[in-house]
C-alpha positions as semicolon CSV with decimal commas, in nm:
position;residue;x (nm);y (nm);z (nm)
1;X;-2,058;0,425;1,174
2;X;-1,838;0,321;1,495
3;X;-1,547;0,582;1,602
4;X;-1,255;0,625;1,776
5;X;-1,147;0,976;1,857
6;X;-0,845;0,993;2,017
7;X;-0,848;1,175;2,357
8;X;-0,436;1,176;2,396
9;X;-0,126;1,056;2,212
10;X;-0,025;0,762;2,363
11;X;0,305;0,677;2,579
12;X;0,366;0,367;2,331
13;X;0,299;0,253;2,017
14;X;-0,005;0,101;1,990
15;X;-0,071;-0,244;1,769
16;X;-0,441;-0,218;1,613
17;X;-0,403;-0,556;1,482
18;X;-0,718;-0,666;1,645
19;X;-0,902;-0,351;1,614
20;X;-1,161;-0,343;1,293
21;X;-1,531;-0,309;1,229
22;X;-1,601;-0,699;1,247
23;X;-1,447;-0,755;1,544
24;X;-1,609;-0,450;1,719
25;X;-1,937;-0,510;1,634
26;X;-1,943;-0,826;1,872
27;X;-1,820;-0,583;2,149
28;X;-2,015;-0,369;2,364
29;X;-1,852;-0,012;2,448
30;X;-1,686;-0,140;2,810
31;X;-1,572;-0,437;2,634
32;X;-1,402;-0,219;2,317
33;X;-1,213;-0,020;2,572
34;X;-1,058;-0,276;2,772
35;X;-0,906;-0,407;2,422
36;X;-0,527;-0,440;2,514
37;X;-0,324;-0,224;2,230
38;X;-0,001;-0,119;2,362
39;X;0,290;-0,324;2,279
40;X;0,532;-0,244;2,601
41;X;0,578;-0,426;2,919
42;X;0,300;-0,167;3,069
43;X;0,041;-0,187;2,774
44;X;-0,219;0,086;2,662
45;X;-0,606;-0,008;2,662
46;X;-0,767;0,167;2,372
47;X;-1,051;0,338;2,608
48;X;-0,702;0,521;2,794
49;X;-0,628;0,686;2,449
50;X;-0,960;0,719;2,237
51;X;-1,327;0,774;2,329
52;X;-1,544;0,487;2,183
53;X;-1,827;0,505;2,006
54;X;-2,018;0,213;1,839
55;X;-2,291;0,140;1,645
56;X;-2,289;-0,241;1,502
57;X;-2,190;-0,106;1,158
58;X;-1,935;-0,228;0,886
59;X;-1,770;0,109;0,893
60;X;-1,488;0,268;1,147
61;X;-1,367;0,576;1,142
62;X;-1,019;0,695;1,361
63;X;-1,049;1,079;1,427
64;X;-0,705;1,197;1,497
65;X;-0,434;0,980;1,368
66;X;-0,126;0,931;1,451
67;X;0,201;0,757;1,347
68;X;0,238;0,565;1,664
69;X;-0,121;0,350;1,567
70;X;0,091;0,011;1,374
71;X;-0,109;-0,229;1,174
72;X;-0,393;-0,032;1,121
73;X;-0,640;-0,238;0,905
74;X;-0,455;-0,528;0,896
75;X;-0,595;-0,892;0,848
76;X;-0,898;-0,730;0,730
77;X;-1,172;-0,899;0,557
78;X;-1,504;-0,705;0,547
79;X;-1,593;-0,358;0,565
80;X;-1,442;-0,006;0,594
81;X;-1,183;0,170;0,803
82;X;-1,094;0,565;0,746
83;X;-0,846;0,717;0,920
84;X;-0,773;1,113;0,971
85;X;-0,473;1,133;1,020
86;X;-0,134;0,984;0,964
87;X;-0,062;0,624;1,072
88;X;0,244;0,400;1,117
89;X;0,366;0,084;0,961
90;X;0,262;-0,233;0,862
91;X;-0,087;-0,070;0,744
92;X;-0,326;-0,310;0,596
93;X;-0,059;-0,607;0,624
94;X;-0,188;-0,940;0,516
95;X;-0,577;-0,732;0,461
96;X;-0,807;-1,005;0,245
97;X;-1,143;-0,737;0,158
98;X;-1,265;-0,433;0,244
99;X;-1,144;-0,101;0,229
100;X;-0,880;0,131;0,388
101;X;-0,863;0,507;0,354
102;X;-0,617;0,723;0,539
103;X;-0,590;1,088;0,479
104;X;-0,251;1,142;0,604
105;X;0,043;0,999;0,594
106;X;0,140;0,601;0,591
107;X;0,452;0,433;0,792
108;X;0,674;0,156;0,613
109;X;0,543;-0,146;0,502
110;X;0,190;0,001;0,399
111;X;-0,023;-0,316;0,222
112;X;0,235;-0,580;0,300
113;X;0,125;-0,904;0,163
114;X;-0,208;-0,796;0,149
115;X;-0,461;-1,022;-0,040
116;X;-0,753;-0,821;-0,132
117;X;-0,956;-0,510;-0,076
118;X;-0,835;-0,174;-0,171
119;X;-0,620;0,050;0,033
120;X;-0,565;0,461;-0,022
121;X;-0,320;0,676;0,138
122;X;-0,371;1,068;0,048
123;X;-0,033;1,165;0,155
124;X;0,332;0,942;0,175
125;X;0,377;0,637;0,264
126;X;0,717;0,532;0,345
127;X;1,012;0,261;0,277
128;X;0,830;-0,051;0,104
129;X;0,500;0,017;0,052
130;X;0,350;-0,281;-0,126
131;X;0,686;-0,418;-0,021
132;X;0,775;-0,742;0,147
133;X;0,847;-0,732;0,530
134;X;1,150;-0,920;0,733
135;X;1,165;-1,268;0,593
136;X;0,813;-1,298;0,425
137;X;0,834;-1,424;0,072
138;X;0,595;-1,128;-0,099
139;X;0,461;-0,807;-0,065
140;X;0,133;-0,664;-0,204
141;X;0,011;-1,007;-0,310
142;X;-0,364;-0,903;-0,474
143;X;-0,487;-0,611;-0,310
144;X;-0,479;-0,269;-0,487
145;X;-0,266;-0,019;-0,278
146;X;-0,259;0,344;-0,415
147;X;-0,060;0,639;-0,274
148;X;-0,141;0,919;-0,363
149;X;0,151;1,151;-0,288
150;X;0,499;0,986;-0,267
151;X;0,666;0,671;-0,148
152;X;0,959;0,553;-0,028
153;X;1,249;0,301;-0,085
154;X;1,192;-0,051;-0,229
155;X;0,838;0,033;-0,304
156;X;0,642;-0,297;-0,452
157;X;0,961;-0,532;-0,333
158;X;0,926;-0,860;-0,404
159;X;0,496;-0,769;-0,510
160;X;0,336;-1,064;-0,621
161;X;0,013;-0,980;-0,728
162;X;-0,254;-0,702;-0,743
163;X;-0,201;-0,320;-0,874
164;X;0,044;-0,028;-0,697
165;X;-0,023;0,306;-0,762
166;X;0,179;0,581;-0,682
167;X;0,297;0,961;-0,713
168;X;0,609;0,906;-0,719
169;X;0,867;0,617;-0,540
170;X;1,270;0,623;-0,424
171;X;1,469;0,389;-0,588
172;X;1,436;0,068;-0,631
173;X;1,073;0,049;-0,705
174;X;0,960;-0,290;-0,840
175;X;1,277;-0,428;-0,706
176;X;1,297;-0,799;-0,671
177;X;0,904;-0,833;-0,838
178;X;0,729;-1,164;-0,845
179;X;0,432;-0,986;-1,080
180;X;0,167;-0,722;-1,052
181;X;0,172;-0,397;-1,227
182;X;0,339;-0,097;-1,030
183;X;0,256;0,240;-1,219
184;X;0,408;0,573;-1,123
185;X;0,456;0,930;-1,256
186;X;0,825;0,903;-1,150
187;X;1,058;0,648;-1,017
188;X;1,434;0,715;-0,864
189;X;1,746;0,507;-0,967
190;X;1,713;0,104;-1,029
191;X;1,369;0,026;-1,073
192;X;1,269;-0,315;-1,151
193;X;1,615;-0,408;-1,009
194;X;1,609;-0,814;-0,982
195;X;1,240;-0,842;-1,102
196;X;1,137;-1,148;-1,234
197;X;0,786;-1,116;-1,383
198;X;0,562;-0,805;-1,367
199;X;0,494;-0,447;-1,511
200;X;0,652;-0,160;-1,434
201;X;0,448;0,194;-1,612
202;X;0,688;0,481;-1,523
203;X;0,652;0,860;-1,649
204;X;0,958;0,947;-1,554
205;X;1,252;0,740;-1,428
206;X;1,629;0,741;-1,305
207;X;1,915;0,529;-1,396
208;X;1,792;0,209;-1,520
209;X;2,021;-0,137;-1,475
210;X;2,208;-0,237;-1,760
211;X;2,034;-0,556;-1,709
212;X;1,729;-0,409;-1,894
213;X;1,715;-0,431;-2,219
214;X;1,528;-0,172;-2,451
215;X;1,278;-0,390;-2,720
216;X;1,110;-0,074;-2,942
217;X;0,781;0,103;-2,905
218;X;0,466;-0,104;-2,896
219;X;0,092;-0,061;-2,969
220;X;-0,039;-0,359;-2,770
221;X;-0,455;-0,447;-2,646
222;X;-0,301;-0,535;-2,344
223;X;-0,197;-0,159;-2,312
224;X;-0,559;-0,034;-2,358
225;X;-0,673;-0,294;-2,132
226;X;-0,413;-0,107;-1,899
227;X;-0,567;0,234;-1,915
228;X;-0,911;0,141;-1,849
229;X;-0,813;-0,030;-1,559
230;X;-0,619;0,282;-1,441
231;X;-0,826;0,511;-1,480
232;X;-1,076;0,393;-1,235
233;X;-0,818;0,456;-0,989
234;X;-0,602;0,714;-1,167
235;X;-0,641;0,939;-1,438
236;X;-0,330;1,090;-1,414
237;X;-0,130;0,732;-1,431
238;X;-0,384;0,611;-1,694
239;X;-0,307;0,930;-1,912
240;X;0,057;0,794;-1,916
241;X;-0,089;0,515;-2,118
242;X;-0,207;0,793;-2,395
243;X;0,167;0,907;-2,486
244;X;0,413;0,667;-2,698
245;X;0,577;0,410;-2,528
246;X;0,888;0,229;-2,510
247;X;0,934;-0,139;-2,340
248;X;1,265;-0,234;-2,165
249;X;1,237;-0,621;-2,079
250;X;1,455;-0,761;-1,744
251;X;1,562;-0,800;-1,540
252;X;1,826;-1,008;-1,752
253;X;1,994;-1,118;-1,469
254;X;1,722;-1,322;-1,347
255;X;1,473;-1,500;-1,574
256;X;1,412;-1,181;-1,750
257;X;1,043;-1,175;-1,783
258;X;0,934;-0,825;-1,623
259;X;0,906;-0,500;-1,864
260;X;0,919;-0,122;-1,796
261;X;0,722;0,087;-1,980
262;X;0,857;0,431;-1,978
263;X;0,743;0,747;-2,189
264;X;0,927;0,740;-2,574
C-alpha cells in the first residue's frame, strides 16, 4: 500500500488530477515528489506537502485530508484510493474503475460524470454531487456514488447513468435527470424538477412540482429487483423498498418519463 501523509496544509489548492495508484507505481519516490500539484502561478510539489511512501501496489492511501486536495481520484481506472480526511471538489470526476473511499467530508461536484467504479463518502458532500459540472452535458454517468451523511444542492443534476445514494440531499435532487436511480431517506423542495427519465426512491420529501403527477401504489418485480440491489450498498435505503409505495410520474413538463417513489 503506497501513502501520502501530509506533513503541512498547503498555501494553495492542490489539483491531484494526476495523482493515483497507476500512475505512481511507474514512479520512484524522488520522482513522486517532484509531481507538480499546485494550481497558482508559484505551484506546490507534492513532496513540499506530504511525505511519500511507495510500494508498487494498486492501493493509495492519503493520511490527513484536507479540503484544499481538488480532483481527488479523478480519471481513475484501476485500483484503490482512501482518503482520511475531508477533500474538495470535483472528487472522482470522469473516474472509469476502481474504488474511492473518503472518510470525511466531500467538496462540490463529488463523482461528476464519472463512468465506473464505486465511490463512498462517510460524511457530506456538497452542492451537486453526482451532479453535472459548468457546461458538461451529464453528471454521474455509470459509476455508483454513495454518501453517506448528507448532500447538497442539485444533487444527481442532469445524472445519466449508474446508482446515487444518499442520507439525505437539498433541493432539487434529481433535477434535470437523464436516468439512473437516485435513492434517499429525505429530499428538500423540487426533486426531480425537469427530469426526463430516471428513478427517484425518497423516504421523505418536500414540496413536489405540480408537474408530477401521482399514478397509485404499485407492487412491481422491478421494485424487488430494486431492494436487492440496495441493499448491497444500503440497508437503510433498501428497507424503504419494504414499506408501501406511491409513484408520481414527471416531470410533465418535459417528456415526462422519470417517477418518484415516495413512502404511501
Amino acid at each position: 500500500m503506497s501513502t501520502l501523509t501530509l506533513r503541512q496544509a498547503p498555501p494553495e489548492r492542490l489539483d491531484f488530477l494526476t495523482i493515483n495508484p497507476l500512475a505512481l507505481s511507474r514512479l520512484s519516490k524522488a520522482e513522486a515528489e517532484r509531481l507538480p500539484v499546485g494550481t497558482s502561478r508559484r505551484g506546490v510539489s507534492l513532496g513540499e506537502c506530504f511525505s511519500v511512501a511507495l510500494d508498487g501496489s494498486d492501493t493509495l492511501t492519503i493520511e490527513g485530508g484536507l479540503e484544499r486536495l481538488d480532483r481527488v481520484g479523478a480519471a481513475l481506472s484501476e485500483g484503490e484510493i482512501r482518503v482520511a480526511g475531508d477533500v474538495g471538489q470535483r472528487l472522482g470526476e470522469g473516474m472509469a474503475g476502481g474504488t474511492i473511499t473518503v472518510t470525511g467530508h466531500a467538496g462540490p461536484y463529488a463523482g461528476a460524470g464519472a463512468t465506473g467504479g464505486v465511490i463512498t463518502i462517510e460524511g457530506d458532500a456538497g452542492d451537486h454531487a453526482g451532479g453535472a459540472v459548468y457546461a458538461a452535458r451529464a453528471g454521474l454517468d455509470g459509476a455508483t456514488l454513495i454518501v453517506r451523511g448528507a448532500a447538497g444542492a442539485h444533487c444527481g443534476d442532469r445524472m445519466r447513468r449508474g446508482t446515487l445514494v444518499v442520507g439525505r440531499a437539498g433541493v432539487y435532487a434529481g433535477a434535470r435527470m437523464i436516468a439512473g436511480t437516485l435513492a434517499a431517506l429525505e429530499v428538500g423542495d423540487d426533486a426531480g424538477y425537469g427530469m426526463r427519465r430516471g428513478t427517484l426512491l425518497v423516504g421523505r420529501h418536500g414540496r413536489l412540482s405540480p408537474t408530477f403527477v401521482e399514478t397509485g401504489a404499485h407492487d412491481l418485480v422491478y421494485l424487488r429487483l430494486l431492494a436487492r440491489h440496495l441493499r448491497v450498498l444500503s440497508a437503510e435505503h433498501a428497507a424503504l423498498l419494504e414499506r408501501p409505495l406511491r409513484r408520481y410520474s414527471g416531470d410533465l413538463a418535459t417528456i415526462a418519463k422519470g417517477e418518484i417513489w415516495v413512502a404511501a
